[in-house]
C-alpha positions in Angstrom: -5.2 -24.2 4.2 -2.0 -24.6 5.6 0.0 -23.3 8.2 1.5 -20.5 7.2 -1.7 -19.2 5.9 -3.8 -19.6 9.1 -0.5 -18.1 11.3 -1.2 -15.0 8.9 -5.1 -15.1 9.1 -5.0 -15.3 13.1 -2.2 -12.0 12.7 -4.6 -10.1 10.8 -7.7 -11.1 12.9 -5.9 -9.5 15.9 -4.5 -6.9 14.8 -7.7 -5.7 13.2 -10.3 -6.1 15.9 -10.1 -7.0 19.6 -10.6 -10.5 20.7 -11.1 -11.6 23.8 -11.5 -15.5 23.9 -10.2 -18.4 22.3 -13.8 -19.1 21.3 -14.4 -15.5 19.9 -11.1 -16.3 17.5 -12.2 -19.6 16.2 -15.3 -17.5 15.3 -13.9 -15.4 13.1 -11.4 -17.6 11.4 -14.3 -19.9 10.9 -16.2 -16.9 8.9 -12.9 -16.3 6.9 -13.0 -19.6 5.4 -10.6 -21.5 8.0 -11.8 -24.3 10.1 -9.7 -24.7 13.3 -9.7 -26.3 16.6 -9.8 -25.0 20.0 -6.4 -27.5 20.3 -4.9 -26.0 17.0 -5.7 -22.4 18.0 -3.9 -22.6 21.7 -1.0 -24.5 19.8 -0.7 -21.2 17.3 -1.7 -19.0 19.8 1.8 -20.1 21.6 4.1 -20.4 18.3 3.3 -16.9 17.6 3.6 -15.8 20.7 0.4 -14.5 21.1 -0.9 -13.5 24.7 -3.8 -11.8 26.2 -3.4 -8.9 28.0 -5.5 -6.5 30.0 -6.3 -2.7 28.9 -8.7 -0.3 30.1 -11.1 -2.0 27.1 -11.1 -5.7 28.7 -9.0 -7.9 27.7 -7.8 -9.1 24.4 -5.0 -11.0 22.4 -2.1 -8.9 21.3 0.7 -9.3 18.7 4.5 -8.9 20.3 5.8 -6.7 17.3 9.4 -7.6 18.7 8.6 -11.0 18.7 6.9 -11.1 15.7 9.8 -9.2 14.0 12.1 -11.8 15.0 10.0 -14.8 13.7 9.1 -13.0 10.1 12.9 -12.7 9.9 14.0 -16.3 10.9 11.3 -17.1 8.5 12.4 -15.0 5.4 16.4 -16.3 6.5 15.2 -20.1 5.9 13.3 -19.1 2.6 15.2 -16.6 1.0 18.0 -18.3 -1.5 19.1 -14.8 -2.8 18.2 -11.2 -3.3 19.6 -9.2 -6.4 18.4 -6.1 -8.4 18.6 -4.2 -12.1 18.2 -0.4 -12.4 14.2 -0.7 -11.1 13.7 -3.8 -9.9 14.3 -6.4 -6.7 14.8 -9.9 -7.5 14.6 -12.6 -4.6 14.5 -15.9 -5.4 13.1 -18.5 -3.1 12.8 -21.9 -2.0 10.3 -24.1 -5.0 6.9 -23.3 -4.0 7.8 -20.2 -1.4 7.7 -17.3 -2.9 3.9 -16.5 -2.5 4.5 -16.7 1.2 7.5 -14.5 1.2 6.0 -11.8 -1.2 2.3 -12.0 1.4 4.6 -11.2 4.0 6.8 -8.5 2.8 3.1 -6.9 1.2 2.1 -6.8 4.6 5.2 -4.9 5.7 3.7 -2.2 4.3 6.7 -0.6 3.7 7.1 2.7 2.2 9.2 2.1 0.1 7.5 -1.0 -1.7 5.2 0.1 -4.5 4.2 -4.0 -4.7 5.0 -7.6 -5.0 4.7 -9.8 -7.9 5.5 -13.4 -7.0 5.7 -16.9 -9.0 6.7 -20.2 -7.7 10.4 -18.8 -6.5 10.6 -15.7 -8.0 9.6 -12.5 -6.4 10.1 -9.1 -8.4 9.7 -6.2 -5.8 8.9 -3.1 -7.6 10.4 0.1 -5.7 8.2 3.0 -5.3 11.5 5.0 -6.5 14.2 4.4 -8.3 16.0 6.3 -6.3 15.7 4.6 -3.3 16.2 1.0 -4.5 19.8 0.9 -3.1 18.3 1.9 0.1 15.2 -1.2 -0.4 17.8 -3.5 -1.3 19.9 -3.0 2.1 16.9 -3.1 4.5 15.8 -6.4 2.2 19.3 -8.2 2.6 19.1 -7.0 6.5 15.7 -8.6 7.0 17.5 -11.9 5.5 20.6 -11.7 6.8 19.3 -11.0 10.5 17.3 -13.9 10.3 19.9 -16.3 9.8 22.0 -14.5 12.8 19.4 -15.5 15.0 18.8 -19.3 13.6 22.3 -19.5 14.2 22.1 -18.5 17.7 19.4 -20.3 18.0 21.1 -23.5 16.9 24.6 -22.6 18.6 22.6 -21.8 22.1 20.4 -25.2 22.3 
């Protein structure tokens, strides 16, 4: 288990079910096969930006979707090398060892336009769900990259 993986375990555990302690989260990461501490948790909890929040329900962790847009993008901008296409297929190639990561994360996109992901060590082929729109795929791809690096660089140019 790394990082990465648990970061995407504690998205999916929130986003699929309401969770109201720290203690209830360790719970059910612990029943998907990843053993964390309370220390680890409330570190991760803060990296992604994670906060609880009350709702006529009680209250439970949320996701910032403009936050987490923001880090999925820095993230695909540091991994991505490059991004290029034939008549039906996307191409991205990766970092050694990163392309799994990327292709999880652009699976759980769930974009509409993404039939599916088929990803080596760091290769990706993204397989359009039309033809016809793979121009269209391809721009919104090299935005999500190309973002991403806009915002390390501001990031960098603002500390």
């Amino acid at each position: 288990m790394n990082k990465i993986e648990r970061h995407l375990a504690i998205k999916q555990v929130i986003s699929q079910r309401q969770i109201g302690t720290q203690e209830d989260l360790c719970r059910a990461l612990r029943q998907a096969g990843f053993d964390v501490t309370q220390a680890t948790l409330s570190r991760d909890l803060k990296e992604l930006s994670i906060a609880r929040v009350n709702t006529p329900d009680g209250t439970h962790y949320v996701l910032s979707p403009e936050t987490e847009e923001r880090r999925l993008q820095a993230y695909l901008a540091m991994e991505i090398e490059s991004i290029d296409h034939n008549e039906s297929l996307v191409v991205i190639k990766t970092l050694p060892g990163r392309a799994q990561g990327v292709a999880e994360i652009i699976d759980g996109m769930h974009h509409p336009n993404i039939l599916g992901t088929i990803a080596g060590d760091n290769t990706i082929f993204v397989t359009p769900r039309s033809v016809r729109k793979l121009q269209s795929l391809l721009k919104e791809l090299r935005n999500l990259a190309v973002r991403g690096r806009e915002r390390i660089a501001g990031t960098v140019g603002n500390a």
